[in-house]
LUMMI-78971 format. One record per residue (C-alpha): residue in one letter; x, y, z. Coordinates in steps of 0.5 Angstrom, whole numbers, always signed. Example, Ala and Ser with C-alpha at 12.3 -4.5 7.8 and 13.67 -1.06 7.14 Angstrom:
("A"; (+25; -9; +16));
("S"; (+27; -2; +14));
END
This chain:
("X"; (+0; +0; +0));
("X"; (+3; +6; -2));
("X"; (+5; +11; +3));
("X"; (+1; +19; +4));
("X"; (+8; +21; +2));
("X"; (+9; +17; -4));
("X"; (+1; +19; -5));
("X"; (+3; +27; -5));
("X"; (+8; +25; -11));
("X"; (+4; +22; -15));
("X"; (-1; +27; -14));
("X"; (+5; +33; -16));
("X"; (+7; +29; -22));
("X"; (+0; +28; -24));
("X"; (-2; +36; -23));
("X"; (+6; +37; -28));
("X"; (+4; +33; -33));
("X"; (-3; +36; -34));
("X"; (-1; +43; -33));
("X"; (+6; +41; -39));
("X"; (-1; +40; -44));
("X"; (-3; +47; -44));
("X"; (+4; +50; -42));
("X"; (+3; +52; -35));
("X"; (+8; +50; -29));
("X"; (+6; +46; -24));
("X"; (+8; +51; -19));
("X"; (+2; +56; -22));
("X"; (-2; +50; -19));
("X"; (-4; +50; -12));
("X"; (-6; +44; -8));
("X"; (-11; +43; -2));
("X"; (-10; +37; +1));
("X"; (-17; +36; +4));
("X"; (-17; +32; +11));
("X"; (-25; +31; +11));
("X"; (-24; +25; +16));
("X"; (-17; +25; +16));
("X"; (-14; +24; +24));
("X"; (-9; +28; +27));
("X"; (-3; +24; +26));
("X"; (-4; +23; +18));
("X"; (-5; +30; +17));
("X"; (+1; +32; +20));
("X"; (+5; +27; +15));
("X"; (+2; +30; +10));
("X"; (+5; +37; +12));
("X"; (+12; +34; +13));
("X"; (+11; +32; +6));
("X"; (+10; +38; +4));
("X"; (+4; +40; +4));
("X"; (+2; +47; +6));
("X"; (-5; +49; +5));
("X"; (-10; +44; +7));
("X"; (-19; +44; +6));
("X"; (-23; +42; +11));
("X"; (-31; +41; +10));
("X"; (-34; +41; +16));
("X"; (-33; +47; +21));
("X"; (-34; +43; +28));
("X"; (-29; +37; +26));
("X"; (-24; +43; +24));
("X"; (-25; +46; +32));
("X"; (-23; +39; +33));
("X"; (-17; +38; +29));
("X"; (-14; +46; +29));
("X"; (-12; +47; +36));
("X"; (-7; +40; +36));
("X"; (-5; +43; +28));
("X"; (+1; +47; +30));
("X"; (+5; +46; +23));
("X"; (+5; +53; +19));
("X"; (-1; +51; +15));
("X"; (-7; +55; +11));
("X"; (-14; +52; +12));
("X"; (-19; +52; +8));
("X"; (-26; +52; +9));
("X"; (-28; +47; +2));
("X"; (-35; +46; +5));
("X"; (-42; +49; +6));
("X"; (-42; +54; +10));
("X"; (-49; +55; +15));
("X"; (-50; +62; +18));
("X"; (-49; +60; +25));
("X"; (-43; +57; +24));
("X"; (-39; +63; +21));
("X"; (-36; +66; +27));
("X"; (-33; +61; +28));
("X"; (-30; +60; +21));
("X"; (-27; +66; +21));
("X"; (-23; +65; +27));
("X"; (-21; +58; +24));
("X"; (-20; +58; +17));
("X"; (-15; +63; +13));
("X"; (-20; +62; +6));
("X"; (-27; +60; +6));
("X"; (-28; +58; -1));
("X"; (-36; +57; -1));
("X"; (-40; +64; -1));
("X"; (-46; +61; -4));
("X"; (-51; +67; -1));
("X"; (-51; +73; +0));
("X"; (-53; +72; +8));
("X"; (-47; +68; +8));
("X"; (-43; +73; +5));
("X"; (-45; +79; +10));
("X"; (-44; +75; +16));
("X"; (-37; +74; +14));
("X"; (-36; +81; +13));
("X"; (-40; +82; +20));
("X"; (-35; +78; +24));
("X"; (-29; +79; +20));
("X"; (-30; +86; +21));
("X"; (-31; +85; +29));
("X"; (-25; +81; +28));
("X"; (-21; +86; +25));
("X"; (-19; +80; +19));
("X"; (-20; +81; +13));
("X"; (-23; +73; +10));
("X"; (-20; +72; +2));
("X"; (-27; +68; +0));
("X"; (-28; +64; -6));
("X"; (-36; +65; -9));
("X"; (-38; +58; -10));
("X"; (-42; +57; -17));
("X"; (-47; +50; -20));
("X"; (-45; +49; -25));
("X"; (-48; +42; -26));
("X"; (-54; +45; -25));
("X"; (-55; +39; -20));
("X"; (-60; +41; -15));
("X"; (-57; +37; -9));
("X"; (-51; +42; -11));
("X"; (-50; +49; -6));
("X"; (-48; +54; -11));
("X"; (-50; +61; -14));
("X"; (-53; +60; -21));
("X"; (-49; +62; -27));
("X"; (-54; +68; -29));
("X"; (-54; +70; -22));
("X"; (-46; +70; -21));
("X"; (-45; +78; -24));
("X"; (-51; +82; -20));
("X"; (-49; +78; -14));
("X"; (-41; +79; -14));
("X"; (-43; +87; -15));
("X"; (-48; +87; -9));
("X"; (-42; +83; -4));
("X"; (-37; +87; -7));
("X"; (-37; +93; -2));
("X"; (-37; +89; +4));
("X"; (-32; +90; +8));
("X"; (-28; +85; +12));
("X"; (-28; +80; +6));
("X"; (-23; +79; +0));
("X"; (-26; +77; -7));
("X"; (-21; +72; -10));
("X"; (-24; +69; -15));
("X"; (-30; +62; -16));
("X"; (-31; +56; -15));
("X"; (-34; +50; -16));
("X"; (-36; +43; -16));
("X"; (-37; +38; -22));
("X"; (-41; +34; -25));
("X"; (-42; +27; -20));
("X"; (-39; +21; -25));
("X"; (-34; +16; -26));
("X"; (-32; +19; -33));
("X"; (-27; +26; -31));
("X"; (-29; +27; -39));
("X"; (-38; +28; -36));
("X"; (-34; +34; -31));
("X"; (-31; +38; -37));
("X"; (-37; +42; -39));
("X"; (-37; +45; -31));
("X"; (-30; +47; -32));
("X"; (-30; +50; -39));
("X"; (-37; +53; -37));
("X"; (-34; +55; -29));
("X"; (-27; +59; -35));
("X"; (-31; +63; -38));
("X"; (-34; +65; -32));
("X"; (-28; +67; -28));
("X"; (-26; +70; -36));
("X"; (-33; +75; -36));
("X"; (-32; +76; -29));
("X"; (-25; +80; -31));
("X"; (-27; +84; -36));
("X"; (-33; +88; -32));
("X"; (-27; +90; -27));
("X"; (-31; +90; -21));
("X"; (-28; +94; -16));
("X"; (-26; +89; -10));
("X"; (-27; +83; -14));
("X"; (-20; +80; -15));
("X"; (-20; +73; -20));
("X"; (-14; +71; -17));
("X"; (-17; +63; -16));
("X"; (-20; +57; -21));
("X"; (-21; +52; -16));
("X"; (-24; +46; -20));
("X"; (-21; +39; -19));
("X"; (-22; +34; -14));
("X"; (-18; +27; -14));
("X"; (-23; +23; -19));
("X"; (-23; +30; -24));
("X"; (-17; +34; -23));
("X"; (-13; +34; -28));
("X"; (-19; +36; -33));
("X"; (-19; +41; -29));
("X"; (-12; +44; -30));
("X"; (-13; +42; -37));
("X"; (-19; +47; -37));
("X"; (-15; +53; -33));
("X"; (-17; +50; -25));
("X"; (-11; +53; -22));
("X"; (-13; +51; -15));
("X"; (-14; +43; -14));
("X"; (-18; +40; -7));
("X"; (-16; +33; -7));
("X"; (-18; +27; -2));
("X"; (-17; +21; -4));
("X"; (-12; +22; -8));
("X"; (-7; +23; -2));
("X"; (-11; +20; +4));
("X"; (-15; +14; +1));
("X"; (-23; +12; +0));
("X"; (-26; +15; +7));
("X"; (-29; +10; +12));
END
């Protein structure tokens, strides 16, 4: 069985091959190794190895692990984020990569004004139109970014998105093109604030279609840490 160590490697040349397709370093390409699960210990090996940004889904799990997690590390928050929880993200994560509202972007902006933190967000968009996914609708993504873009405390930098559920990478291709051209028109308007630093699309079973397709922020799992129990 392959080690977290040899796993990381294997991801890292996987993310180099797809990048050389389209003439991107790897090192444009960031890596969030997402510890959904994942105890303690094992997270701090894949720190040793390398790992400097890691992405929990839950925020209570997050308070159960970060206080033992002394290692300089950025944590994300890649999943669902809910209004009563969201003081608590911001004193937790570095980046929430889920603005899927603007309820939830105001109460980040009020906490983190409080807190006297400015929070770099990602909005969340569907791009699989799937209704059991979280996300802003595509039309919507333009007059919704306008209307968060002046709240203080909150950083826009950049969109994100989940694909398509299959075993074929090749079904998700369509969310990412659809998630490039977003992140493309979102640049052009120029709206003040809203910084298009990040494409975060890609997870262990679609990553390299993503970076294919310009992702340059990947969230993988599985990939490093195996199938969750």
């Amino acid at each position: 069985m392959e080690s977290v160590e040899e796993k990381i490697k294997d991801i890292w040349s996987r993310i180099e091959k797809a990048g050389e397709k389209i003439g991107k370093n790897k090192q444009d390409i960031k890596l969030v190794a997402v510890t959904k699960t994942v105890e303690v210990e094992r997270i701090k090996e894949a720190i040793k190895c390398g790992i400097k940004i890691i992405g929990e889904n839950r925020v209570q799990e997050a308070e159960l692990k970060f206080g033992q997690i002394t290692e300089k590390v950025e944590k994300h928050l890649v999943g669902h984020l809910q209004t009563n929880k969201v003081k608590k993200a911001v004193e937790l994560f570095d980046f929430i990569q889920s603005v899927d509202s603007q309820r939830i972007a105001q109460e980040i902006s009020r906490r983190a004004s409080q807190m006297g933190k400015a929070m770099d967000v990602l909005v969340e968009i569907n791009t699989s139109g799937e209704k059991t996914k979280f996300g802003i609708d595509p039309h919507e993504v333009l007059p919704f970014l306008k209307s968060i873009s002046n709240l203080e405390g909150i950083k826009i930098k950049g969109v994100m998105t989940i694909g398509l559920f299959s075993d074929n990478p090749e079904d998700t291709r369509p969310c990412f093109k659809k998630l490039k051209s977003i992140f493309e028109k979102i640049k052009s308007e120029n709206i003040p604030h809203v910084e298009m630093m990040y494409l975060s699309m890609g997870m262990t079973s679609d990553f390299e279609v993503a970076i294919q397709e310009g992702s340059n922020l990947v969230r993988v799992g599985t990939g490093i840490f195996g199938p969750r129990s």
